[in-house]
MIPALO-137815 format. One record per residue (C-alpha): residue in three letters; x negated, y negated, z. Coordinates in steps of 0.25 Angstrom, whole numbers, plus 5000, padded with zeros to 4 digits. Layout:
<nodes>
ALAXYZ
...
</nodes>
This chain:
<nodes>
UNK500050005000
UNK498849904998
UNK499049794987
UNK498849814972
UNK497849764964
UNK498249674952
UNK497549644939
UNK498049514933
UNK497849514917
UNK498549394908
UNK500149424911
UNK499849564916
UNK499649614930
UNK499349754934
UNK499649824945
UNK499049934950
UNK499550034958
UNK499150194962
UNK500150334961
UNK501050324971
UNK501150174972
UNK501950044968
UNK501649904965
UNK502549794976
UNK502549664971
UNK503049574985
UNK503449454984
UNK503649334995
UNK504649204993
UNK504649195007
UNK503849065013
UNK503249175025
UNK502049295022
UNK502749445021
UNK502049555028
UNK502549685018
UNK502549825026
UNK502949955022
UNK503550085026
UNK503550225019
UNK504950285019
UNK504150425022
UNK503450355034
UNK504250395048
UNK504350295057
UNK503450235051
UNK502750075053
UNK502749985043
UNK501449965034
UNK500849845031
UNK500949825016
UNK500549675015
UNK500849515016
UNK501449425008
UNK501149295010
UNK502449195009
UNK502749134995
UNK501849014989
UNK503348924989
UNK504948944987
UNK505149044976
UNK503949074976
UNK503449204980
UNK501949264984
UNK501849404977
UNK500949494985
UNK500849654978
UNK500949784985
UNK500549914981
UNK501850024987
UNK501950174989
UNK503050254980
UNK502950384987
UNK504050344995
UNK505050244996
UNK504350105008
UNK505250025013
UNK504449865014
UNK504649775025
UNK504249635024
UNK504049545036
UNK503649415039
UNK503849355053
UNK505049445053
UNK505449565046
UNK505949525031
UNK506649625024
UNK506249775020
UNK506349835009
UNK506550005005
UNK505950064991
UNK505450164986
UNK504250104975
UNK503850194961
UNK502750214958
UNK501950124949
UNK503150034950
UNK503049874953
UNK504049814963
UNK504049664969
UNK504849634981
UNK505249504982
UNK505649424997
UNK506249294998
UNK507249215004
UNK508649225000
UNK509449094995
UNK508349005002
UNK508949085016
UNK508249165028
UNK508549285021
UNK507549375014
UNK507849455002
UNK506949564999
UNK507149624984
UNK506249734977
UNK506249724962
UNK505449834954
UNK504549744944
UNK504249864933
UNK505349984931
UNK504650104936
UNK504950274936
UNK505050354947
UNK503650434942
UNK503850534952
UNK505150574947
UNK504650554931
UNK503150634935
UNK503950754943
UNK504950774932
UNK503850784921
UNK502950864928
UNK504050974934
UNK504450974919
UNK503151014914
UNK502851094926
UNK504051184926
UNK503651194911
UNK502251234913
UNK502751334925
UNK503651404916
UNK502751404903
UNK501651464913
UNK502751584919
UNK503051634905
UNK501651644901
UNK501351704913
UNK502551794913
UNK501951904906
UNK500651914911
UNK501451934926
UNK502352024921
UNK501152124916
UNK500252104929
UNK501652134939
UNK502052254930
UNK500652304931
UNK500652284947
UNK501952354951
UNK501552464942
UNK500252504948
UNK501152464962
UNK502452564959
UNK501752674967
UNK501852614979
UNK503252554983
UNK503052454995
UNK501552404986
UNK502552374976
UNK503752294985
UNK502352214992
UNK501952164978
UNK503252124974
UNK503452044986
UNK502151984986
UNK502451934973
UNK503751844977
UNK502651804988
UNK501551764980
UNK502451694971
UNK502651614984
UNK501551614989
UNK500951554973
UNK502151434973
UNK501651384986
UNK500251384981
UNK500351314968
UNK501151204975
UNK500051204985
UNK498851184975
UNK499851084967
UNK500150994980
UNK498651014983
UNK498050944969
UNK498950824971
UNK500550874967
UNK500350754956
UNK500250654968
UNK501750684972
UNK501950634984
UNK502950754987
UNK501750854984
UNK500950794995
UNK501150825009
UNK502350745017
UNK501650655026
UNK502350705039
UNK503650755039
UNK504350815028
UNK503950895015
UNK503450885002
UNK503150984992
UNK501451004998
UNK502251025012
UNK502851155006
UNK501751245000
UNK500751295014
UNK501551335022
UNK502351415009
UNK501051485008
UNK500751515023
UNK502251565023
UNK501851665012
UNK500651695017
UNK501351765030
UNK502251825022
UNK501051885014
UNK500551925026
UNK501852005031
UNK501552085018
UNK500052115018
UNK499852165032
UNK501252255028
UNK500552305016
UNK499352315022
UNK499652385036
UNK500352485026
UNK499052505020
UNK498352565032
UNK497552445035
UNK497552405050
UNK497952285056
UNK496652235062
UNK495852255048
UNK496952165044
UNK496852075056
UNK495352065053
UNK495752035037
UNK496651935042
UNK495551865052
UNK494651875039
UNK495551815028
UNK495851695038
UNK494351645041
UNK494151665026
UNK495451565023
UNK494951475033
UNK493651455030
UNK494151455013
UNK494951335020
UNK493851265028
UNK493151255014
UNK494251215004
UNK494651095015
UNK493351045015
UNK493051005001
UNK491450985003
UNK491151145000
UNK490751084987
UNK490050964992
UNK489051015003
UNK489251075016
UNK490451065023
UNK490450925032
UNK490950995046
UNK491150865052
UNK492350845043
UNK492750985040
UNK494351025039
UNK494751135046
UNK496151165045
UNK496751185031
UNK497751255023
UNK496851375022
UNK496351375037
UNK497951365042
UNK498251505031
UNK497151575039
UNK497651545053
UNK499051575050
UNK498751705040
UNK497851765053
UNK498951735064
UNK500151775055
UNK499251905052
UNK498951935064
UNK500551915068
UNK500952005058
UNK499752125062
UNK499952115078
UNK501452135076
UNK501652225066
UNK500652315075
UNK501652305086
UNK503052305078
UNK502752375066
UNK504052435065
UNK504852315069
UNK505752245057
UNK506252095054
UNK505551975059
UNK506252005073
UNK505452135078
UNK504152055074
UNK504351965088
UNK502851975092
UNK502451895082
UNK503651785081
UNK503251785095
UNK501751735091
UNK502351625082
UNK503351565092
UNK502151545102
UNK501351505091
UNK502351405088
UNK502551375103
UNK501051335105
UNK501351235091
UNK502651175097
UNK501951155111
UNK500651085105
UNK501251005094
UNK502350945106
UNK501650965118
UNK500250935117
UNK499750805122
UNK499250715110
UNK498550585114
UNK499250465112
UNK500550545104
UNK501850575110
UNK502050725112
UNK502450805100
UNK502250695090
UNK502350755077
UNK502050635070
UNK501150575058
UNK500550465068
UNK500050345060
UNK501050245057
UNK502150335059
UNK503150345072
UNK502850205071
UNK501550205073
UNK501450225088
UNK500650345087
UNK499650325074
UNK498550445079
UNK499750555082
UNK499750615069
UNK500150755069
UNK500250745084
UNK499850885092
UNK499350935079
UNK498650835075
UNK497950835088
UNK497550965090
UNK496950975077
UNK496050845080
UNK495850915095
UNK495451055088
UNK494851015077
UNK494250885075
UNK494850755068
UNK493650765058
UNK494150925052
UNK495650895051
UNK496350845039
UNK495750695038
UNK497050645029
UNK498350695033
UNK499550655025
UNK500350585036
UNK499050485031
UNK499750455019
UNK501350385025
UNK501050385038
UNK499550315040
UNK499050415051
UNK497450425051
UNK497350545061
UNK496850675054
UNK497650765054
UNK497850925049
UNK499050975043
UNK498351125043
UNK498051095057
UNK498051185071
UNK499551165076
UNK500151165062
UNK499251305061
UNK500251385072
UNK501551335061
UNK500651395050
UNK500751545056
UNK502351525059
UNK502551485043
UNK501651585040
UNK502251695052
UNK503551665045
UNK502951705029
UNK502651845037
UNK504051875042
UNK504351835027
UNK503451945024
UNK504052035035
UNK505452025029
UNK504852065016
UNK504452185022
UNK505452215031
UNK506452215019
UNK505552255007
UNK506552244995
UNK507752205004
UNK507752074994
UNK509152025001
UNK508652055015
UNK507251995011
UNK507751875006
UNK508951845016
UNK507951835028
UNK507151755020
UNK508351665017
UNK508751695033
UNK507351655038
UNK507351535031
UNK508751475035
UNK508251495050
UNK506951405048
UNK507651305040
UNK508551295051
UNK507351275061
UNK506751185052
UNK508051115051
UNK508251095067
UNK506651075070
UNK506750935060
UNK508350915063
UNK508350915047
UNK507550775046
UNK506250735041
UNK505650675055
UNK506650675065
UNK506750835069
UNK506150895080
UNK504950955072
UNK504750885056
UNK504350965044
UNK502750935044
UNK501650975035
UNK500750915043
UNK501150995057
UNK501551095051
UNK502651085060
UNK503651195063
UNK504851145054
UNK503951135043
UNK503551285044
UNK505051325046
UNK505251235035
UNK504251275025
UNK504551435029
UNK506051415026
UNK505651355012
UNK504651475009
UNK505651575013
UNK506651505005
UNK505651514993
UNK505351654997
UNK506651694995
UNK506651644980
UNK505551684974
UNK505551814981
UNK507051834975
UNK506551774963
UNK505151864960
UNK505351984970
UNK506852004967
UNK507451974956
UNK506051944950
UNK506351834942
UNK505151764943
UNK503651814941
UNK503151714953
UNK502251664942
UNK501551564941
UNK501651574957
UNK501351714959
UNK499851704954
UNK499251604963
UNK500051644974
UNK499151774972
UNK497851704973
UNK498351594982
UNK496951594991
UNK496151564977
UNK497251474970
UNK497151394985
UNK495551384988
UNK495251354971
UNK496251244970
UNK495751184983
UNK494051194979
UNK494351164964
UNK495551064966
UNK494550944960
UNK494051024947
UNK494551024936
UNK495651094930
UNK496251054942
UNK495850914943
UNK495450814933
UNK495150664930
UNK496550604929
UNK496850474919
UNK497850404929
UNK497550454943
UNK499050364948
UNK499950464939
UNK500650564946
UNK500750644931
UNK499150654931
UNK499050714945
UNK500250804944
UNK499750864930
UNK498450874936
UNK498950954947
UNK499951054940
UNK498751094932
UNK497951114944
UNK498951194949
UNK499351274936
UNK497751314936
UNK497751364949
UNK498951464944
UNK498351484932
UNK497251524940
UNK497751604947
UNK498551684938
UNK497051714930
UNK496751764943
UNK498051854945
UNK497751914931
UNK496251944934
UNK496751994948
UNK495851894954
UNK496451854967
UNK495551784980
UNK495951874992
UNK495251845006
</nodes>
């Protein structure tokens, strides 16, 4: 929100402005200097930011002109004070549009008229962008299905032939289909949101509370990732192995996928040795380690004690685990003492909650991560930075937000357990996923009393707060249920493109990380402002990455650890 530059020519001005912004001519008839502020319609309770001073007007009808540059993300309301307040003013700006907003007296009186005019006709680009790229998306999506069509056909023909022998091998294939299909979508969105989502701002993360598109993808894949889980140690524990060479497998994979993480966070693997002053340590890989190792070690301590137990109800000892697990999450992030925060504060500090407590961000977790580990390996630019002007670190892979990992990922594994319990039971399979998911959304409902910042406990990324896991776990059972009807029952649908990254999911994630700044998947850009550049940039990114991994699946190449 700084002023704009201007560059006078002969009966031409230019102004300059950046993706994401608006010019705002202001103008002042008024004989007393105007202080302009601003607010975000996204920012909660929220002060007003200074956006700069107009000084009064030169002489009657004429105005002083004093240019602004404004955010279009989201819709600001403007308020303009003097020695009192003047008026304020609510819009939502274009981008790349130009606006002047005059003030001044009515009819010679006291009274002050505040009037937006838009100077040049502008588009809603968001809209015009979004409905050409879907439109060539879907066009490329569906062009790339038919190609690969046959191919797919050929390979799954071959594999449940070479499986017919062996009846429960075969129902275990066809169900890790539906979930690799799954497990693929979630991916793709993730590496798409990751490269830049065409600088969307609903393909970034929200803020604080709420959702966007980003919000969705990681917990989806810890979510599949239990369900996987139910359905490995099945297979293998039918295989003879014994639970603690798979307990030892499970302590081994996790170090592997946390230190893969430690290095992909850390981008200077390429550049020298690792600066451990300022080295992260939490990240989205280090947060699947921790939760696949306690969710596995759930599912091989219980199933040791109630092997012949059925249903979700006769595996108590481990519900048991999670409820104290999210006892210990509810005591900290409520109870815990946080210096010079009030108890339980859920909030993103900085200017919001009026401003009263600026170095509360995140509250409890926020704290303990800084406590634990160190302001200087935490995340160092948290989104609530962007709306809410917060300067804390702070780590939305962090140590509280870990224990709601393991319940999201706890619940995939009784995904998985239903799948097993009712092997081939499509209507019983898919009306306790359907049952599942309508008592989570009613917890989820009651936790944030149906709003965006008023409930009890808000849907938050950043947290990862309990409504956001019963939230995001009632939409991937949701999503379960149709693409499991649509590729497992009636097969309909393939999975592909979906199903080949979703088999490679560990390489698609580490390569798109390390190469993300080589080209194919980045490259100069002509106009680095326009939405259109970034977004085709980024769907070709994507696109290679499943491209690449289908190679792979023909080759049989997949990265296991």
């Amino acid at each position: 929100m700084t002023s704009i530059r201007w560059f006078s020519f002969p009966r031409l001005v230019v102004r300059i402005v950046k993706m994401d912004e608006a010019s705002l001519t202001v103008n002042n008839e008024l004989d007393a200097e105007m202080v302009v502020s601003w607010l975000s319609d996204h920012c909660y309770q929220c002060v007003y930011q200074p956006l700069g001073v107009v000084p009064a007007g030169p002489g009657p009808g004429l105005p002083s002109s004093v240019d602004f540059t404004v955010g279009t993300q989201h819709g600001i309301t403007l308020q303009l004070n003097s020695s009192l307040e003047l008026c304020t003013v609510h819009y939502h700006f274009w981008e790349h549009g130009n606006y002047s907003l005059w003030v001044k007296n009515l009819n010679d009186s006291s009274v002050v008229n505040c009037s937006m005019i838009t100077d040049t006709e502008t588009v809603n680009s968001y809209l015009r962008e979004y409905i050409h790229s879907l439109t060539h998306s879907l066009t490329h999506s569906l062009t790339l299905t038919h190609s690969l069509t046959h191919s797919l056909t050929h390979s799954l023909t071959h594999s449940l032939t070479h499986s017919l022998t062996h009846s429960l091998t075969y129902l275990l294939i066809r169900r890790l289909r539906s979930l690799d299909t799954f497990r693929g979508l979630s991916l793709v969105i993730m590496v798409f949101v990751n490269y830049g989502g065409g600088r969307y701002w609903f393909f970034r993360h929200e803020s604080w509370n709420g959702l966007t598109v980003a919000d969705l993808v990681f917990p989806w894949f810890v979510f599949i990732m239990g369900t996987s889980i139910s359905l490995s140690v099945s297979s293998a524990l039918r295989c003879g192995l014994s639970r603690f060479s798979l307990f030892t497998k499970a302590v081994w994979r996790s170090v592997q996928l946390f230190l893969i993480g430690l290095l992909i966070i850390n981008p200077n693997y390429c550049q020298g040795p690792l600066s451990w002053d300022s080295l992260r340590i939490p990240g989205v890989l280090q947060r699947l380690a921790f939760s696949y190792l306690v969710v596995v070690s759930l599912d091989l301590c219980v199933d040791a004690w109630w092997y012949s137990a059925r249903e979700f109800l006769l595996y108590w000892p481990a519900w048991l685990c999670v409820v104290v697990l999210e006892t210990v999450w509810l005591c900290l992030t409520f109870l815990l003492p946080v210096p010079d925060c009030p108890s339980g504060y859920l909030g993103p500090g900085g200017i919001g909650d009026m401003g009263q407590y600026p170095n509360c961000t995140g509250g409890a977790a926020g704290y303990v991560d800084r406590w634990l580990l160190g302001e200087n390996h935490i995340y160092q630019t948290p989104s609530s930075r962007v709306i809410y002007k917060s300067h804390l670190p702070f780590d939305p892979e962090g140590v509280l937000g870990s224990i709601n990992s393991v319940l999201m990922a706890f619940l995939g594994l009784q995904a998985g357990k239903i799948l097993l319990h009712y092997k081939d039971q499509h209507s019983s399979i898919m009306a306790r996923f359907l049952i599942w998911s309508l008592v989570l959304g009613i917890i989820s409902a009651v936790l944030t009393k149906c709003s965006l910042n008023e409930g009890f406990i808000p849907i938050n990324k950043n947290l990862w707060s309990l409504s956001y896991v019963t939230t995001l776990a009632c939409f991937a059972l949701l999503l379960l249920v149709l693409i499991y009807y649509t590729v497992d029952v009636k097969r309909w649908w393939s999975g592909a493109p979906f199903y080949y990254p979703g088999m490679n999911s560990i390489l698609v994630y580490v390569g798109h990380e390390v190469l993300e700044e080589y080209f194919p998947f980045r490259w100069r850009m002509a106009d680095s402002q326009s939405h259109a550049e970034h977004l085709t940039q980024n769907l070709l990114a994507t696109s290679c990455w499943v491209l690449i991994s289908f190679l792979l699946h023909r080759k049989n190449i997949f990265w296991k650890i």
